[in-house]
C-alpha positions as CSV (number, residue, x, y, z in Angstrom):
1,X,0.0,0.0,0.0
2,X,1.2,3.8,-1.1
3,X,1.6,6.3,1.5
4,X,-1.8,8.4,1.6
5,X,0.3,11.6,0.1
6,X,0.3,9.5,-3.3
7,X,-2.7,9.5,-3.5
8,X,-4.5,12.9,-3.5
9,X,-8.0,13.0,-3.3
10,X,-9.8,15.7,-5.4
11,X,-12.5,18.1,-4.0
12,X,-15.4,20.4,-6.1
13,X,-17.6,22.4,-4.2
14,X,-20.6,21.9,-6.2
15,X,-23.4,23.9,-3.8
16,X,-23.2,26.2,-1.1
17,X,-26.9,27.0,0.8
18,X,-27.2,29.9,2.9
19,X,-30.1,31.2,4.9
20,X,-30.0,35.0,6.3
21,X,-32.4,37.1,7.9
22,X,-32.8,41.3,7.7
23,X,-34.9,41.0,10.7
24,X,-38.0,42.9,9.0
25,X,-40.6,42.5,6.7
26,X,-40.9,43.0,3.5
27,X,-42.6,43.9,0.4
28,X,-42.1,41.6,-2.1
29,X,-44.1,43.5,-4.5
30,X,-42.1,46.8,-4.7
31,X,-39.2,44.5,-5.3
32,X,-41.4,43.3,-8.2
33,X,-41.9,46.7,-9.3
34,X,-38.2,48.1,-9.2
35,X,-36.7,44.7,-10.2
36,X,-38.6,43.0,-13.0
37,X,-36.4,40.1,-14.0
38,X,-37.4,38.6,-10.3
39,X,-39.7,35.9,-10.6
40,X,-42.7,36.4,-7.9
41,X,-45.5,33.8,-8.2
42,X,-47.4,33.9,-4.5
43,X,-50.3,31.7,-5.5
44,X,-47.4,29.2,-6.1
45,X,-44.9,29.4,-3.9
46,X,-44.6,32.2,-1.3
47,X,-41.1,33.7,-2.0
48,X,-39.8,36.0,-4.4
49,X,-37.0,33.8,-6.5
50,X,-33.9,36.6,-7.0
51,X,-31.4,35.4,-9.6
52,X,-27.6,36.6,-9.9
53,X,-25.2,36.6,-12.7
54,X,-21.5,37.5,-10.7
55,X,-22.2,35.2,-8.3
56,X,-23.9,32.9,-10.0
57,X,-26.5,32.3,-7.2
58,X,-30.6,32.2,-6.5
59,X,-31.4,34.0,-3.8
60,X,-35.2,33.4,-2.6
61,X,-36.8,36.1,-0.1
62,X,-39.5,35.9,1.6
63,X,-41.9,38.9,3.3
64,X,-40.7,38.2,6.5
65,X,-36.9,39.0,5.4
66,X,-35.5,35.6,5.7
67,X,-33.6,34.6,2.5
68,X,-32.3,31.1,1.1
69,X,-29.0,31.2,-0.9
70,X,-28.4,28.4,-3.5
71,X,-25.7,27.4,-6.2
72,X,-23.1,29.5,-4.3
73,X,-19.3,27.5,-4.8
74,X,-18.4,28.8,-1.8
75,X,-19.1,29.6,1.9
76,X,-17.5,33.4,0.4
77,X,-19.7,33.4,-2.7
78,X,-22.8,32.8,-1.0
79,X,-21.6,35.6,1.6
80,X,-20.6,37.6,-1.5
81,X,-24.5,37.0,-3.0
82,X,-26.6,38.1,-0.1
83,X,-25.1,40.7,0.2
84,X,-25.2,41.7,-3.5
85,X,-28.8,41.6,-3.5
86,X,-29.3,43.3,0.3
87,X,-27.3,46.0,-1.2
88,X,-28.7,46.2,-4.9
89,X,-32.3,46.1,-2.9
90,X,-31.1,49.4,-1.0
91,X,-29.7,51.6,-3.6
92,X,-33.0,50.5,-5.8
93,X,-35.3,52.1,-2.9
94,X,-36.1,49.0,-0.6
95,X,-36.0,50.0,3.0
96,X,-33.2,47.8,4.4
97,X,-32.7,48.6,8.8
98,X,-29.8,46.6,9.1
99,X,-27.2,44.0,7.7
100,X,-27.9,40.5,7.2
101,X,-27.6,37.6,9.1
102,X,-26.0,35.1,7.5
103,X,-25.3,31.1,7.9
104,X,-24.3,28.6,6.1
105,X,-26.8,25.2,6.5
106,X,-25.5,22.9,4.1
107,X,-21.9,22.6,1.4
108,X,-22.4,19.6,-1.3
109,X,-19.4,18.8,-2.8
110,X,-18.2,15.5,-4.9
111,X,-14.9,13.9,-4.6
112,X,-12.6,11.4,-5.9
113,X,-9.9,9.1,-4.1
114,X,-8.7,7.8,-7.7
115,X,-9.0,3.9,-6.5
116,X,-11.8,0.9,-6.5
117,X,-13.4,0.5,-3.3
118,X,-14.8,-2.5,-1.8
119,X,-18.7,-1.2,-1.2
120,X,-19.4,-4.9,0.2
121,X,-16.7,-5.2,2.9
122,X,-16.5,-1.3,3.9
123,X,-20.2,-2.2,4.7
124,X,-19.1,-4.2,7.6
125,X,-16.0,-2.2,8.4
126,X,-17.8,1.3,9.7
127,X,-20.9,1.9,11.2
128,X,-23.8,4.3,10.1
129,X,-23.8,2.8,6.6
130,X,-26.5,1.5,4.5
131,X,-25.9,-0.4,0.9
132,X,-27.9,-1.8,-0.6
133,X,-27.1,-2.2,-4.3
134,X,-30.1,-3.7,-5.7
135,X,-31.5,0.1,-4.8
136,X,-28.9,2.4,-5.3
137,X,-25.1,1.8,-6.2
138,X,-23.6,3.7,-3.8
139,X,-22.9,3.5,-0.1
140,X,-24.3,5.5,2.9
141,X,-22.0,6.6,5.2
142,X,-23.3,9.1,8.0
143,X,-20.4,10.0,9.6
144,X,-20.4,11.5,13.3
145,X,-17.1,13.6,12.7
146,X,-17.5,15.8,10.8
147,X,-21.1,15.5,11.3
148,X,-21.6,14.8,7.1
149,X,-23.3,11.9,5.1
150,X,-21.1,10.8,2.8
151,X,-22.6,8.8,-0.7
152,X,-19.4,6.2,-1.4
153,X,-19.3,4.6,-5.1
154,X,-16.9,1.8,-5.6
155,X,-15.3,3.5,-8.3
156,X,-13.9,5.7,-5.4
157,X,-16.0,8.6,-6.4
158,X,-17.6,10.6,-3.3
159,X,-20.8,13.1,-2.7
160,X,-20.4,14.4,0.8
161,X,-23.0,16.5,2.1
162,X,-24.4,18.6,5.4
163,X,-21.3,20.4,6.3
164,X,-21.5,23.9,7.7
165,X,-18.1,24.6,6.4
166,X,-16.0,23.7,3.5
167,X,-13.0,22.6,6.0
168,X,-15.3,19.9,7.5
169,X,-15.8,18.6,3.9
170,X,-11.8,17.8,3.3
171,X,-11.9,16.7,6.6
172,X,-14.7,14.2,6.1
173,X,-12.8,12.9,2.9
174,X,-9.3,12.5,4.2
175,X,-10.7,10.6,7.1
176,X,-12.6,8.3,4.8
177,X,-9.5,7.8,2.9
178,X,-7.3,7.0,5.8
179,X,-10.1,4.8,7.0
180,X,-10.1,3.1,3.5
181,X,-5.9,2.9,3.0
182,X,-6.1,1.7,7.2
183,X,-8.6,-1.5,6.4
184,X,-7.0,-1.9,2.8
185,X,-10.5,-1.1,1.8
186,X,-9.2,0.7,-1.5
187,X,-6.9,-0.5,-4.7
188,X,-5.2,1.9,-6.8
189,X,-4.5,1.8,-10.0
């Protein structure tokens, strides 16, 4: 077995979610009115759907001022897009008392550890899984630290998601991976 710097695992952020809250209500039909490339359907869905080009994000708002941030790459880009549409709300004539608060809830990202993995024996190697291949290719690992659930494909491709920050996510995968090289769980090429 290689030493585990051989083998470098890659890491794409593929979806940051934020939620963030002005603490106030708001008219989502002025925004209609002063933004008209928002989509605003209420007999559909209650929140205004806010697109942005530089980030590329969706930011939904609602009329009591919390907002949901998607497609973000980043914990900074989905930062980066609130406040982009806080601010382009305010200089458009929006009302805005104070600055957002802002968390992240959930970073998806996809990885790959570049080796075949044994799905069948890592079953019985760590616990919190579920495989069953019949269903769905993949493993199920929820792991308890970092606190992520991790989709394992025994072509040593990853999906990790429910971290709060994109550190936990390498975590998560080089603790897999050392797990994996430990129980001799993974063959490279």
């Amino acid at each position: 077995m290689r030493p585990l710097a051989e083998h470098k695992a890659y890491i794409n952020i593929e979806n940051v979610v934020a939620t963030a809250t002005i603490h106030q209500n708001i008219d989502l039909n002025s925004i209609v009115r002063v933004f008209p490339g928002v989509e605003y359907r209420p007999e559909q869905f209650p929140g205004l759907v806010y697109r942005l080009k530089k980030p590329k994000a969706t930011t939904l708002i609602f009329s009591s001022g919390k907002m949901v941030c998607t497609g973000a790459k980043s914990e900074r880009q989905a930062r980066k897009a609130v406040m982009k549409v806080v601010d382009e709300l305010s200089r458009n004539g929006i009302v805005i008392l104070g600055k957002p608060e802002i968390q992240i809830q959930n970073t998806v990202a996809s990885a790959g550890l570049g080796g075949h993995i044994d799905l069948e024996k890592l079953t019985y190697s760590l616990k919190r899984t579920m495989y069953e291949p019949e269903q769905f290719p993949g493993l199920i690992y929820r792991m308890d630290d970092p606190k992520v659930v991790i989709l394992i494909f025994s072509t040593g491709k990853l999906v990790c998601t429910g971290a709060k920050k994109e550190a936990e996510v390498h975590r998560a995968v080089a603790k897999l991976q050392e797990t994996l090289e430990e129980k001799e769980l993974i063959t490279y090429p």
